[in-house]
C-alpha positions in Angstrom: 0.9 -8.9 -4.5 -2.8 -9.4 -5.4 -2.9 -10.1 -8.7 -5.3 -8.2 -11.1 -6.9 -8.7 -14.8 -8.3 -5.3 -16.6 -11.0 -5.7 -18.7 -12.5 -2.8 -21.3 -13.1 -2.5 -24.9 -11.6 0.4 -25.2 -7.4 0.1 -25.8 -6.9 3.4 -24.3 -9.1 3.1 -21.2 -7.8 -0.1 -20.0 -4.1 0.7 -21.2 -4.3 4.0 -19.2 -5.6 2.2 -15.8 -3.1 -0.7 -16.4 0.1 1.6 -16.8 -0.5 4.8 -15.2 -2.3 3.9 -11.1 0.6 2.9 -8.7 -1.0 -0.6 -8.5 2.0 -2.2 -6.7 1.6 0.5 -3.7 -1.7 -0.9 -2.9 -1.0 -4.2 -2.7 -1.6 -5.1 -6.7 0.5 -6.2 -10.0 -1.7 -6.3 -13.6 -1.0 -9.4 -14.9 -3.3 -9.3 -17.9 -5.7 -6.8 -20.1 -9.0 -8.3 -22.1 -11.3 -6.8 -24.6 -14.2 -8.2 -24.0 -15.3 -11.1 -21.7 -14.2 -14.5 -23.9 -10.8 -13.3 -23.3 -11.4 -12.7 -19.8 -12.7 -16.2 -19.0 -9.6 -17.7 -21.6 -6.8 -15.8 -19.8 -8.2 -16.9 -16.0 -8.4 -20.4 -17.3 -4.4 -20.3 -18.1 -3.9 -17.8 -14.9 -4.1 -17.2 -11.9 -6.1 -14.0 -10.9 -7.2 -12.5 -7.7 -9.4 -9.2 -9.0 -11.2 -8.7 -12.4 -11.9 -4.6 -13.0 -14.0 -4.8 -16.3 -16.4 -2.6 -18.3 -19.7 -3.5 -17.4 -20.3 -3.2 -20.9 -18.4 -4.6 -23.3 -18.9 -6.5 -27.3 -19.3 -10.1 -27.6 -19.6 -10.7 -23.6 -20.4 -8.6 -21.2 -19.2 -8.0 -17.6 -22.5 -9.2 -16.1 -21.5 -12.3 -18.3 -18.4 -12.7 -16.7 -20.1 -12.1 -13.4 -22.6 -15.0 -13.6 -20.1 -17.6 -15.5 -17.4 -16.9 -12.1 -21.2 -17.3 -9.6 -21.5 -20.9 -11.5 -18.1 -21.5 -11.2 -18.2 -20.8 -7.9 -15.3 -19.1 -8.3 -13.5 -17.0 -5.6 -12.2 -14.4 -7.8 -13.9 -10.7 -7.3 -14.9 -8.6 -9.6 -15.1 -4.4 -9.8 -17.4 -3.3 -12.3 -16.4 0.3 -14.1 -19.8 1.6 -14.9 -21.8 4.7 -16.4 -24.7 6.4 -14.6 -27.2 4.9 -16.9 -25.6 1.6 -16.2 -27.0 1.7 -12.6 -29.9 -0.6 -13.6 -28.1 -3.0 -15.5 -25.0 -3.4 -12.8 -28.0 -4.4 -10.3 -28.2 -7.7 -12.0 -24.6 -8.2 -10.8 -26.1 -8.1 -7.2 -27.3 -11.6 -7.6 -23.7 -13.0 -8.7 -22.1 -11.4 -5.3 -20.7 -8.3 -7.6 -20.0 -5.6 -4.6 -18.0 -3.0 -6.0 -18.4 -0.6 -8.3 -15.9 2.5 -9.7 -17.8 5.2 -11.9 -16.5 6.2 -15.2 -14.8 8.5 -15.6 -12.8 7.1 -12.9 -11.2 9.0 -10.4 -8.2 8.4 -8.7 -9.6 8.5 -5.3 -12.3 6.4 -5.5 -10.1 3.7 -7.6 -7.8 4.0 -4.9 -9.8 3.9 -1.6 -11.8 0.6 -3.7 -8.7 -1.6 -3.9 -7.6 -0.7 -0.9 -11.0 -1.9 1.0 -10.6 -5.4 -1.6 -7.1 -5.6 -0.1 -8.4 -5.8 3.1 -10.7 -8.6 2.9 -8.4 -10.7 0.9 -5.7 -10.2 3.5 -8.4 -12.0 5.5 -8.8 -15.2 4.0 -7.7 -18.0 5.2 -5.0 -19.2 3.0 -2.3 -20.6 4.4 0.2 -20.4 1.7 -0.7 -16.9 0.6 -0.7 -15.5 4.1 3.0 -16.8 4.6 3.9 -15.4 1.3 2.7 -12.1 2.3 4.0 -12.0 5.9 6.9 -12.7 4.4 6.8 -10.0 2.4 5.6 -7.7 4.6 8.6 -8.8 6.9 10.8 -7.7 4.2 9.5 -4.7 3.7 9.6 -3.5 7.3 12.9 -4.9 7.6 13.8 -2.4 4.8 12.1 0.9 5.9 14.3 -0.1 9.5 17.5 -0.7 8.2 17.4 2.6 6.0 16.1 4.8 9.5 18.8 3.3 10.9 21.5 4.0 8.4 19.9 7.4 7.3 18.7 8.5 10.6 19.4 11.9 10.1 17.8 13.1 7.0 15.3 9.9 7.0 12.1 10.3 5.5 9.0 8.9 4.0 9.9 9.8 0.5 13.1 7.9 1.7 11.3 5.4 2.0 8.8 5.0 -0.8 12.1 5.0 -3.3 13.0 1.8 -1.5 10.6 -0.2 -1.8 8.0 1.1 -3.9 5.3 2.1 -2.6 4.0 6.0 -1.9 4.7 7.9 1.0 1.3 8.1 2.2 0.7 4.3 1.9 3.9 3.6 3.8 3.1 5.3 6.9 -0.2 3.3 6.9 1.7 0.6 6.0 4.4 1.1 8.9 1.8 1.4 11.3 -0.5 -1.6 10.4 2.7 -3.8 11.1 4.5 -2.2 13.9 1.6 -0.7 16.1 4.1 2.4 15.7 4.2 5.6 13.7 7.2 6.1 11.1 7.6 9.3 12.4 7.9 7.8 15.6 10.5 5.5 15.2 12.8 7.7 13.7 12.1 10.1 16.7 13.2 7.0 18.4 16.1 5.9 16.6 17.5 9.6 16.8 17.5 9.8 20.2 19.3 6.5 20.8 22.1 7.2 18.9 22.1 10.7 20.6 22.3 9.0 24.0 25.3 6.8 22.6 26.9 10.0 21.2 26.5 12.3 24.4 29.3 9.6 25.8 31.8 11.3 24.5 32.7 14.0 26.6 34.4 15.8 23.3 31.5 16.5 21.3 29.1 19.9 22.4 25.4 19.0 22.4 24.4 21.4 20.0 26.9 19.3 17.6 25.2 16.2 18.7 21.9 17.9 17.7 23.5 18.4 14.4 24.5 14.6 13.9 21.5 13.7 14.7 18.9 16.4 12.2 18.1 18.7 14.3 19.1 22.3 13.1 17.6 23.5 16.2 18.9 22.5 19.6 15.9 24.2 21.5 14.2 21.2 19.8 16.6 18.4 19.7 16.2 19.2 23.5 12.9 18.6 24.2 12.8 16.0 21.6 14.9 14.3 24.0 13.6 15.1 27.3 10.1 13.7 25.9 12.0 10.1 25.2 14.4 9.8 27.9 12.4 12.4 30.8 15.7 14.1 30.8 17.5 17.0 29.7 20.3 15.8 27.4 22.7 17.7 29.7 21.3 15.7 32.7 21.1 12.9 30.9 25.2 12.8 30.6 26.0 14.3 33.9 24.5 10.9 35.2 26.2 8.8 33.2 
């Protein structure tokens, strides 16, 4: 996890964007909040932080304050500037510290959202040895996870499943998923169903339409082709060879 300082004058503002965005299913974890920008610069001084989303206004010191003490610092640390429309002017000065992002206020869910997500991505690229083995680590894990529970819950598994799991939201898993396996979720359930159905049409007891059942599929016309598009083979066929 990336880890993020909020930074706004107002208690409720940065309260509300601290407890109530799904930070960690992005890639995030608030480790601080700050009124204004001397407590900003005291709590990176005793912390470690990877983002800064502040105010571009705020009392005492201001976000373009913050901005240019990180520039002479030459500080890796990025900041996202919340900003007004009649901020636009003043948040150009920010273009000579490297300041890149900005989120609009009021803030919207998608645009927060899609913003961290693109910040994810370049810090994902930086080459840090020791924080890209944490994360493939984690990221390890966390495949490992959404696997294990397919193949235990084959039958009824699902991307809200998953998300209860390990934390993160349906729609972010399934990029997720994809990003690390160069597969689809969907996919590899599709996959692991079939494989257990092959093991299960081995025993001459059990109809294929219970089969189908054992496997999620309510509807054998579809557990069918399901399986002819895997194996190229009816599941009929596929037992009469065997």
């Amino acid at each position: 996890m990336y880890k993020l300082l909020i930074a706004d004058d107002e208690y409720e503002i940065r309260n509300g964007l601290s407890s109530y965005f799904p930070w960690e299913d992005i890639g995030f974890e608030v480790v601080g909040q700050a009124a204004n920008g001397i407590e900003v610069l005291e709590f990176i001084t005793d912390h470690s932080v990877d983002v800064i989303l502040s105010d571009i206004r705020m009392p005492e010191m201001s976000g373009i304050d913050i901005a240019k003490k990180l520039f002479e610092q030459n500080s890796t640390i990025q900041i996202v500037f919340l900003s007004g429309y009649k901020d636009f002017h003043y948040a150009q000065q920010a273009i000579n510290y490297g300041v890149k992002n900005y989120i609009s206020k009021p803030t919207k869910y998608s645009e927060l959202s899609s913003t961290f997500i693109r910040i994810k991505e370049r810090l994902d690229q930086k080459p840090n040895s020791k924080v890209s083995s944490q994360q493939e680590s984690t990221s390890d894990k966390i495949v490992e996870t959404i696997k294990k529970y397919v193949n235990e819950h084959y039958k009824e598994a699902s991307l809200e499943g998953a998300s209860q799991l390990v934390h993160m939201n349906p729609y972010y898993i399934s990029k997720y998923f994809k990003e690390k396996t160069s597969g689809n979720f969907s996919d590899y359930v599709v996959s692991i169903k079939m494989n257990k159905a092959a093991e299960l049409l081995l025993d001459m007891k059990l109809k294929i339409y219970e089969i189908s059942e054992m496997v999620g599929y309510s509807n054998s016309k579809n557990f069918t082709r399901s399986f002819r598009k895997h194996y190229g083979k009816t599941p009929k066929e596929y037992r009469n060879e065997e």
